[in-house]
MILOVO-117844 format. One record per atom (N, C-alpha, C): residue number from 0; atom name; x, y, z. Coordinates in Angstrom, 2 decimals, m for minus. Layout:
// residues N
[NUM,'CA',[X,Y,Z]]
...
This chain:
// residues 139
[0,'N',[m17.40,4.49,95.75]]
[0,'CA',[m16.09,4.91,95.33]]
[0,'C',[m16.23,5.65,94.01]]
[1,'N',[m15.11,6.52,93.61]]
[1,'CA',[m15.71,7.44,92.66]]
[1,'C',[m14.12,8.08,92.61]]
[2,'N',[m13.81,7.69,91.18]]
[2,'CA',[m12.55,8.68,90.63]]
[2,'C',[m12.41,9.81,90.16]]
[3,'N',[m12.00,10.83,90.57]]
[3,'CA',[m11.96,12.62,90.26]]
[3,'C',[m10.48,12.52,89.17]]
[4,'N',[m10.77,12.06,88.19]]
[4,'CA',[m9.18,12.25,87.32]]
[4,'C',[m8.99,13.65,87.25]]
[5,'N',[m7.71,13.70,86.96]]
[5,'CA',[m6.84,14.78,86.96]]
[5,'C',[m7.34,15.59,85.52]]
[6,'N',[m8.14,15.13,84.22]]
[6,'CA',[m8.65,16.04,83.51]]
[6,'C',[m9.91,17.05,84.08]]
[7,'N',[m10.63,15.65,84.78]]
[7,'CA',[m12.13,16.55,85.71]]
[7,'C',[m11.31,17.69,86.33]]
[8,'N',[m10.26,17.34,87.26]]
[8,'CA',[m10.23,18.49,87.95]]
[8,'C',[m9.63,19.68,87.31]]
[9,'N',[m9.10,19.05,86.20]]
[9,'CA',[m8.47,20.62,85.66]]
[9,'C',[m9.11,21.24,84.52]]
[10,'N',[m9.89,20.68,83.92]]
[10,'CA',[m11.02,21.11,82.42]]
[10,'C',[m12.67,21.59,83.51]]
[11,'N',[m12.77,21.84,84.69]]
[11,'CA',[m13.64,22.45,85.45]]
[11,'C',[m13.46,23.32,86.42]]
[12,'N',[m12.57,24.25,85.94]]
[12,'CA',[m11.90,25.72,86.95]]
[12,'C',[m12.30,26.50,86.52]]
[13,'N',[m12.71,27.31,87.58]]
[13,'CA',[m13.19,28.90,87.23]]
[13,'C',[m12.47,30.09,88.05]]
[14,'N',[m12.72,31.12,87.53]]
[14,'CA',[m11.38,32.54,88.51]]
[14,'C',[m11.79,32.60,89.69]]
[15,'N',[m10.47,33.04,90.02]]
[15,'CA',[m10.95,33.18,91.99]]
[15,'C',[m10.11,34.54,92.11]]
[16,'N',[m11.09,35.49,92.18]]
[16,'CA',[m10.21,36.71,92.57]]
[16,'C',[m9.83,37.26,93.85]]
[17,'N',[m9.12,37.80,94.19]]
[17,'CA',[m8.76,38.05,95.27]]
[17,'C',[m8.84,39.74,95.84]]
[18,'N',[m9.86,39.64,96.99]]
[18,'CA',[m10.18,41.51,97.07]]
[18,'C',[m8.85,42.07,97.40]]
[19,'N',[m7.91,41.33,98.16]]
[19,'CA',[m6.66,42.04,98.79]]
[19,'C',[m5.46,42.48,98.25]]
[20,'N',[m5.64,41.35,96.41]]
[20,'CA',[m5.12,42.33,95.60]]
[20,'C',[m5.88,41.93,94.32]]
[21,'N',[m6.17,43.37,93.70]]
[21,'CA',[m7.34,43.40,92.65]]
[21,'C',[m6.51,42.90,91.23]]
[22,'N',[m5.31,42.95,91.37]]
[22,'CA',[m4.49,42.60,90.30]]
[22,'C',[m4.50,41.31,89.74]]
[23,'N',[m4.57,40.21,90.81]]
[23,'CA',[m4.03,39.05,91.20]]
[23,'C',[m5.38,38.02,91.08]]
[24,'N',[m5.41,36.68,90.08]]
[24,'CA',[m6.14,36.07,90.32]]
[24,'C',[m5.64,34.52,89.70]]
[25,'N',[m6.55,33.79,90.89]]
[25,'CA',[m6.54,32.41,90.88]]
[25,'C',[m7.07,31.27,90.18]]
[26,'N',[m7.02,30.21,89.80]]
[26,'CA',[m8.28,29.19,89.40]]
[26,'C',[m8.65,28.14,90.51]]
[27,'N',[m9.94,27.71,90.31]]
[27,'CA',[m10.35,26.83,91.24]]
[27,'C',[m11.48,25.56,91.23]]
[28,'N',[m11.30,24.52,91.17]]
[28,'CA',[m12.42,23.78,91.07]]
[28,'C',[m13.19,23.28,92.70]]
[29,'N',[m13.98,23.79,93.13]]
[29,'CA',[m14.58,23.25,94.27]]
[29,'C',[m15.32,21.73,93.57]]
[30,'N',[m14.70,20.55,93.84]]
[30,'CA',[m15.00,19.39,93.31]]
[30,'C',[m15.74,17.99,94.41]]
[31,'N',[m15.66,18.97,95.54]]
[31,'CA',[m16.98,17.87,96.44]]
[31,'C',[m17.14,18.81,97.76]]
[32,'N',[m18.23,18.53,97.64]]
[32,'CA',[m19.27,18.76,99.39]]
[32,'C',[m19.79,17.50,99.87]]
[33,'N',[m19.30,17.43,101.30]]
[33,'CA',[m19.80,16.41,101.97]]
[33,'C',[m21.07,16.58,102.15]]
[34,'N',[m21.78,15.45,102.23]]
[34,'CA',[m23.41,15.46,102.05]]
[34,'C',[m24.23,16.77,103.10]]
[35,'N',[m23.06,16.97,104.37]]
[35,'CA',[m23.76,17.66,105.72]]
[35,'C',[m23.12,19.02,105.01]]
[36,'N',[m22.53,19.21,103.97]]
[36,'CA',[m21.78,20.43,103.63]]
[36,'C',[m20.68,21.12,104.51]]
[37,'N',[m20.33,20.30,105.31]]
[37,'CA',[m19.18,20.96,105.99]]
[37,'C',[m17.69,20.35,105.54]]
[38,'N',[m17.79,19.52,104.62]]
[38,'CA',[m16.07,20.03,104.50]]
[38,'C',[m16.46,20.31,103.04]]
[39,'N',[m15.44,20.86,102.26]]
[39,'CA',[m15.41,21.51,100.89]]
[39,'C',[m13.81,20.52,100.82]]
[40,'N',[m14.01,20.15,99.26]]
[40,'CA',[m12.53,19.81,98.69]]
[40,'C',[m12.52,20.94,97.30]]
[41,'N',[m11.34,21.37,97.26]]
[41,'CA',[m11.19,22.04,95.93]]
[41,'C',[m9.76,21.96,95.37]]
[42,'N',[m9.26,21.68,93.79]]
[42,'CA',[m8.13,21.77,93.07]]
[42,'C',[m8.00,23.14,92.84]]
[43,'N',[m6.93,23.53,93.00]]
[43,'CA',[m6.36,24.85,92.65]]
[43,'C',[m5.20,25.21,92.23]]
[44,'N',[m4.95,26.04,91.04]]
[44,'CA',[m4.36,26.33,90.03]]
[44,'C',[m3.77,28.22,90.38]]
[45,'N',[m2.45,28.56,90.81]]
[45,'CA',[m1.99,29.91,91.05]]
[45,'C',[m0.49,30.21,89.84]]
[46,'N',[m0.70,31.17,89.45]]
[46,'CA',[0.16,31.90,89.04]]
[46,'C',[1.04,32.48,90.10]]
[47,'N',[2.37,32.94,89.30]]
[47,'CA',[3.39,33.63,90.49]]
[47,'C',[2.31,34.83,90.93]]
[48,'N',[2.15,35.51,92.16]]
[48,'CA',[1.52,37.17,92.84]]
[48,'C',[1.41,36.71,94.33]]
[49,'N',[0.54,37.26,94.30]]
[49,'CA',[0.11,37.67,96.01]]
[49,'C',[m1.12,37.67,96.01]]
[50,'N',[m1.09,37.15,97.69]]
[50,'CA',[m2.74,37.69,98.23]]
[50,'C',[m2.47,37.49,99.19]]
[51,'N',[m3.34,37.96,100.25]]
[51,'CA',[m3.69,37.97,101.98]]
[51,'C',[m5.10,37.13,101.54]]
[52,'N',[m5.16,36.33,102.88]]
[52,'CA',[m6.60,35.83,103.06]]
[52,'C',[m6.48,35.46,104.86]]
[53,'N',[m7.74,36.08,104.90]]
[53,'CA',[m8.28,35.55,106.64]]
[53,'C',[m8.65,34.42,106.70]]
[54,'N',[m8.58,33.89,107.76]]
[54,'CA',[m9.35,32.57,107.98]]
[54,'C',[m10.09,32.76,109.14]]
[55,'N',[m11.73,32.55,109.17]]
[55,'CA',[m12.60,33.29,109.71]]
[55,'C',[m13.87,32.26,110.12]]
[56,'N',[m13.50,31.62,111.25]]
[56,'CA',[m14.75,30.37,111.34]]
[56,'C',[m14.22,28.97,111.03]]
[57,'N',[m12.84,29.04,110.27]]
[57,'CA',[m12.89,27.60,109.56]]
[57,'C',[m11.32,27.30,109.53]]
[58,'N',[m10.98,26.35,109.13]]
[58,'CA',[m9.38,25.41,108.92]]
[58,'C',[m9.43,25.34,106.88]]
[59,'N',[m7.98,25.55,107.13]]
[59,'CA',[m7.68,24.72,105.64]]
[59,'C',[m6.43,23.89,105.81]]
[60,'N',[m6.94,22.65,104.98]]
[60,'CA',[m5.43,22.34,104.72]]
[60,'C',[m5.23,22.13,103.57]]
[61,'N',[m4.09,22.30,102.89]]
[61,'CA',[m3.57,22.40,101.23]]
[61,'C',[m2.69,21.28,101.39]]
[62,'N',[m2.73,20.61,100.60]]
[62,'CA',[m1.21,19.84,99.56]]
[62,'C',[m1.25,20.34,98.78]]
[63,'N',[0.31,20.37,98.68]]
[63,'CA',[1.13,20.93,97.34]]
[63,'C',[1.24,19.98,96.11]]
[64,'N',[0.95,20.28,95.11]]
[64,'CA',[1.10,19.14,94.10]]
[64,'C',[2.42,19.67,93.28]]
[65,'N',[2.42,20.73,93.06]]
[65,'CA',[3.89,21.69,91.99]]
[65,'C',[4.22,23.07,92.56]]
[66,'N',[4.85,23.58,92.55]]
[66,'CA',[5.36,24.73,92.88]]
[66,'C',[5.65,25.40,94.31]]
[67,'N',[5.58,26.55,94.82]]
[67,'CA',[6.14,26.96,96.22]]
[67,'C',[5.61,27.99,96.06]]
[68,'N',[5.07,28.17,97.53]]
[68,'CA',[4.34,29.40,98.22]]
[68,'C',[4.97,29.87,99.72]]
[69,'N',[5.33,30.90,99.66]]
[69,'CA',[6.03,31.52,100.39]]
[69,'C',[4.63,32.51,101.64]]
[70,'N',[4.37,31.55,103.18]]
[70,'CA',[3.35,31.96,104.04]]
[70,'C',[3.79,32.79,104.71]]
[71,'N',[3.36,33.98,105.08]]
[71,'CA',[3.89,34.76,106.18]]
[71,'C',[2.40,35.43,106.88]]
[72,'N',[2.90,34.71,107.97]]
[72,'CA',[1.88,35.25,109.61]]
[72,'C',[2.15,36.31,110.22]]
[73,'N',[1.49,37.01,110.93]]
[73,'CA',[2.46,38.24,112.09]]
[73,'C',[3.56,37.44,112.66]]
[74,'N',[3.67,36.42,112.68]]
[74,'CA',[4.59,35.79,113.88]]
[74,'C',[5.64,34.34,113.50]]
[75,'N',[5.01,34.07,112.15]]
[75,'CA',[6.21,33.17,111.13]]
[75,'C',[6.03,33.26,109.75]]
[76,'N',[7.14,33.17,109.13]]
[76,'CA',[6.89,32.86,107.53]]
[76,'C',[7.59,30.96,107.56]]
[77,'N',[7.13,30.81,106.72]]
[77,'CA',[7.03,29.41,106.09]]
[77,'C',[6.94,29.33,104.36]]
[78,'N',[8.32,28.36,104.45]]
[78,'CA',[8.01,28.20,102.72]]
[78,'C',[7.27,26.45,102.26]]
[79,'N',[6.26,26.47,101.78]]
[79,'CA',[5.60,24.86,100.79]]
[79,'C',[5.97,24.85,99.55]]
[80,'N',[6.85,23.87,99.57]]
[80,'CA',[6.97,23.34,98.13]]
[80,'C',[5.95,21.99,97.97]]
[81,'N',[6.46,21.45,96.64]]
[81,'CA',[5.88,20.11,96.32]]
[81,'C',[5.91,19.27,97.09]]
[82,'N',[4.74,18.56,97.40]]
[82,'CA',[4.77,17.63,98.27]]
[82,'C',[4.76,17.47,99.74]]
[83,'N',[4.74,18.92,100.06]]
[83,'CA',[4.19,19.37,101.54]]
[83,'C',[2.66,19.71,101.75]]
[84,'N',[2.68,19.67,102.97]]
[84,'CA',[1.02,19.80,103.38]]
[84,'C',[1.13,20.73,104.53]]
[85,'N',[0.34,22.09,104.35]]
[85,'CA',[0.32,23.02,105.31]]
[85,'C',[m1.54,23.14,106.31]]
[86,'N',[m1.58,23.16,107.24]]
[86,'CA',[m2.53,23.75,108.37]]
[86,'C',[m2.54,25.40,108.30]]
[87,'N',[m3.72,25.95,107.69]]
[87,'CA',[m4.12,27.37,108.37]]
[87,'C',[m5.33,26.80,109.46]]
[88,'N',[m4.97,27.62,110.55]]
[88,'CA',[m6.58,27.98,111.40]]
[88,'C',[m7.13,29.03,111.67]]
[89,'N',[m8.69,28.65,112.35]]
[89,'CA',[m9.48,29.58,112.06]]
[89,'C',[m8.62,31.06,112.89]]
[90,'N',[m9.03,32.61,112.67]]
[90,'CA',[m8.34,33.67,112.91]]
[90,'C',[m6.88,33.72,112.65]]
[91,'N',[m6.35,32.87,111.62]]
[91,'CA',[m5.12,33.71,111.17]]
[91,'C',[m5.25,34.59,109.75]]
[92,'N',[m4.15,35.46,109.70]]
[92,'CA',[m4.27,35.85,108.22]]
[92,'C',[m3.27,35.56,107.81]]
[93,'N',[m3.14,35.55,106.83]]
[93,'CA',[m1.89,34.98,106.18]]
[93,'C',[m1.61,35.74,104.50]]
[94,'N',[m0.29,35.74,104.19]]
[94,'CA',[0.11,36.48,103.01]]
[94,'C',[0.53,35.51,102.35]]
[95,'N',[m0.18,35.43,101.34]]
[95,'CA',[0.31,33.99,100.34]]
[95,'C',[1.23,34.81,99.37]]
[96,'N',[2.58,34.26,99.13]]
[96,'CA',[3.49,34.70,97.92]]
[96,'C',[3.34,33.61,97.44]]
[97,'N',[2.94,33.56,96.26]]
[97,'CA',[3.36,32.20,94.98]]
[97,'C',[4.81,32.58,94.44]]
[98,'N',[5.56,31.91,94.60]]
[98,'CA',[7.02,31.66,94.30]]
[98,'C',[6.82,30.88,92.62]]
[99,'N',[6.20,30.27,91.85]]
[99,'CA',[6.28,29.38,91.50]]
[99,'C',[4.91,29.19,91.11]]
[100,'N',[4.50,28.74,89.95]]
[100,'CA',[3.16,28.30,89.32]]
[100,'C',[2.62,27.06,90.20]]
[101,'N',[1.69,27.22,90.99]]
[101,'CA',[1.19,26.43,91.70]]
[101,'C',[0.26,25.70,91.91]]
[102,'N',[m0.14,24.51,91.68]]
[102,'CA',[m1.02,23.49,92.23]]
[102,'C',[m1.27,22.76,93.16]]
[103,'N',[m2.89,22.36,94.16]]
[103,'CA',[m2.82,22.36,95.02]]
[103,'C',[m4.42,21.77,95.11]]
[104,'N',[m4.36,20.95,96.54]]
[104,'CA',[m5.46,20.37,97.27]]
[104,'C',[m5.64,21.13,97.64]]
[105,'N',[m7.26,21.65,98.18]]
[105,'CA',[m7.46,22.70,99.15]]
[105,'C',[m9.18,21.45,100.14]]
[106,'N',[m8.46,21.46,101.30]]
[106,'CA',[m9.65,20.53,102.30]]
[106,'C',[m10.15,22.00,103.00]]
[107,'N',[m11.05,22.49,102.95]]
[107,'CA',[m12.04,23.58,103.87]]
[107,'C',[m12.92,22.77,105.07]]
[108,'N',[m12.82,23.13,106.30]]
[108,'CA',[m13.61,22.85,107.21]]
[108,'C',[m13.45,23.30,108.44]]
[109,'N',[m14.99,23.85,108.89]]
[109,'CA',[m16.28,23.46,108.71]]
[109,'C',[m16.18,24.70,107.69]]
[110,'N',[m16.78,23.92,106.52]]
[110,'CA',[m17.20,25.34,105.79]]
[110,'C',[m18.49,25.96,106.23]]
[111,'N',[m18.62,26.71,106.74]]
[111,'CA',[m19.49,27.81,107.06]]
[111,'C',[m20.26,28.52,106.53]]
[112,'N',[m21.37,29.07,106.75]]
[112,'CA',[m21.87,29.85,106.06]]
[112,'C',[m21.28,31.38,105.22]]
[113,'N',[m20.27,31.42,105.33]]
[113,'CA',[m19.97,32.77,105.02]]
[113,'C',[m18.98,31.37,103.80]]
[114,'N',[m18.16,30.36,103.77]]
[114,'CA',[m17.58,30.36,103.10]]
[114,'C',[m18.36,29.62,101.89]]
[115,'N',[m19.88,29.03,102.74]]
[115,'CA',[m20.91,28.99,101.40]]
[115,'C',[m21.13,29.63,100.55]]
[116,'N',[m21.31,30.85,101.17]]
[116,'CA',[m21.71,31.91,99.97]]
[116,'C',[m20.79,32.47,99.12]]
[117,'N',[m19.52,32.85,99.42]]
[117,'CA',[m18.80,32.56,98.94]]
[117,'C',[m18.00,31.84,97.67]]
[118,'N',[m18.20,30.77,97.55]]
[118,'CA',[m17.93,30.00,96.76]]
[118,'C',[m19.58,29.91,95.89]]
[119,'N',[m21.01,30.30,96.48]]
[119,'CA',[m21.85,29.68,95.33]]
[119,'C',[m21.71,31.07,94.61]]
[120,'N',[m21.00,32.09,95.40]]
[120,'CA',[m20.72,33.66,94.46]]
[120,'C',[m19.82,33.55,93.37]]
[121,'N',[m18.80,32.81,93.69]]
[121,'CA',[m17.47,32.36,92.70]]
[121,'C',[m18.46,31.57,91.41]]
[122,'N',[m19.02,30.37,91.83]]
[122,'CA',[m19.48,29.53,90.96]]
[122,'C',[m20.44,30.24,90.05]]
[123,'N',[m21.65,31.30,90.41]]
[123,'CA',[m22.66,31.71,89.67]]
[123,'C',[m22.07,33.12,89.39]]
[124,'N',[m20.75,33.63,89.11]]
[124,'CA',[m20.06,34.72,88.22]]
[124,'C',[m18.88,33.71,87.99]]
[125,'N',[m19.21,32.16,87.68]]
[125,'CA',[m17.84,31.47,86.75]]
[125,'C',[m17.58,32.09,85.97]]
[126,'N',[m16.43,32.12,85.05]]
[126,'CA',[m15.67,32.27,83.77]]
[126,'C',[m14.82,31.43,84.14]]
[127,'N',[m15.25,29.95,82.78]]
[127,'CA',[m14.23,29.03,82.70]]
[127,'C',[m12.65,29.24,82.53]]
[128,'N',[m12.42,28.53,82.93]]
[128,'CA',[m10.74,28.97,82.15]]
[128,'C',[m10.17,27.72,81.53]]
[129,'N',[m9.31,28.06,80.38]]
[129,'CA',[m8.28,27.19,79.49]]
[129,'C',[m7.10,27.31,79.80]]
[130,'N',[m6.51,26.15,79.58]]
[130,'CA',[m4.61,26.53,79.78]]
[130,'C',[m4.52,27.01,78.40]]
[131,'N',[m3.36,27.82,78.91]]
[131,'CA',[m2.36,28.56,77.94]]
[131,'C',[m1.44,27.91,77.48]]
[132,'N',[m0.61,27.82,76.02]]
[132,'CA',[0.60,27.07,76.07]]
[132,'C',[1.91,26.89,77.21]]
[133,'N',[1.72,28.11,77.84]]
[133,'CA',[2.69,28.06,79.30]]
[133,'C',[1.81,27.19,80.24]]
[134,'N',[0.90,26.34,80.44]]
[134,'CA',[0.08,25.66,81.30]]
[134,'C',[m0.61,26.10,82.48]]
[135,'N',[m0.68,27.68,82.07]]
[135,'CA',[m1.10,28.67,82.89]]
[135,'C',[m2.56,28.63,82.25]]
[136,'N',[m3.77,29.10,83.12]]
[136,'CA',[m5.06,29.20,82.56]]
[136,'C',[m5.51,30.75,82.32]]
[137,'N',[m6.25,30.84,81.50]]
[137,'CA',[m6.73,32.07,81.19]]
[137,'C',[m8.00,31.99,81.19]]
[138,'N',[m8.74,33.19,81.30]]
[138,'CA',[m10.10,33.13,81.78]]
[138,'C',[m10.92,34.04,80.69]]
């Protein structure tokens, strides 16, 4: 057994940019790999913007811890606030609107090889980030 407090997860985030919009970026702590490396857990930290992301090989599921994200599919939009828990699967894309400064569980699985690399790309071009007096992080 093993406690992840809420300082670990938030004093160990680094940027997560997003190719789909170059404007727009995220924080993220990838904070466990299962021993076989297929599921990923990560805390995550969004400002109000946008992004598209595919899902390509793999599932996510998020809890919401604060704020609202506004999902839109070819074929539904969906709004998560606090305290909801959303399912992407593998081959959808999806348009994330952050409504709202947002925090969030992120469960990845099977993480895959593409979303390995991935993330050891994020981790080995980290730039830590600090909160801001708005409790927003900066990098």
């Amino acid at each position: 057994m093993k406690l992840i407090g809420r300082d670990s997860l938030a004093n160990n985030m680094i940027d997560h940019p997003y190719e789909s919009n170059p404007d727009y970026s995220a924080n993220i702590n990838f904070f466990h790999f299962s021993k076989d490396k297929k599921l990923v857990v990560a805390y995550w930290e969004a400002p109000k913007g946008w992004f598209i992301w595919e899902y390509d090989g793999f599932y996510e599921i998020d809890y919401i811890i604060e704020g609202e994200i506004e999902l839109v599919s070819e074929d539904k939009t969906i709004i998560v606030k606090k305290g909801d828990c959303f399912l992407t699967e593998d081959g959808e894309k999806i348009k994330f609107k952050i409504k709202k400064f947002t925090k969030a569980l992120i469960l990845v699985y099977p993480a895959n090889e593409i979303i390995m690399r991935d993330i050891k790309k994020l981790i080995s071009g980290r730039k830590n980030c600090s909160p801001n007096r708005n409790h927003h992080r900066e990098c």
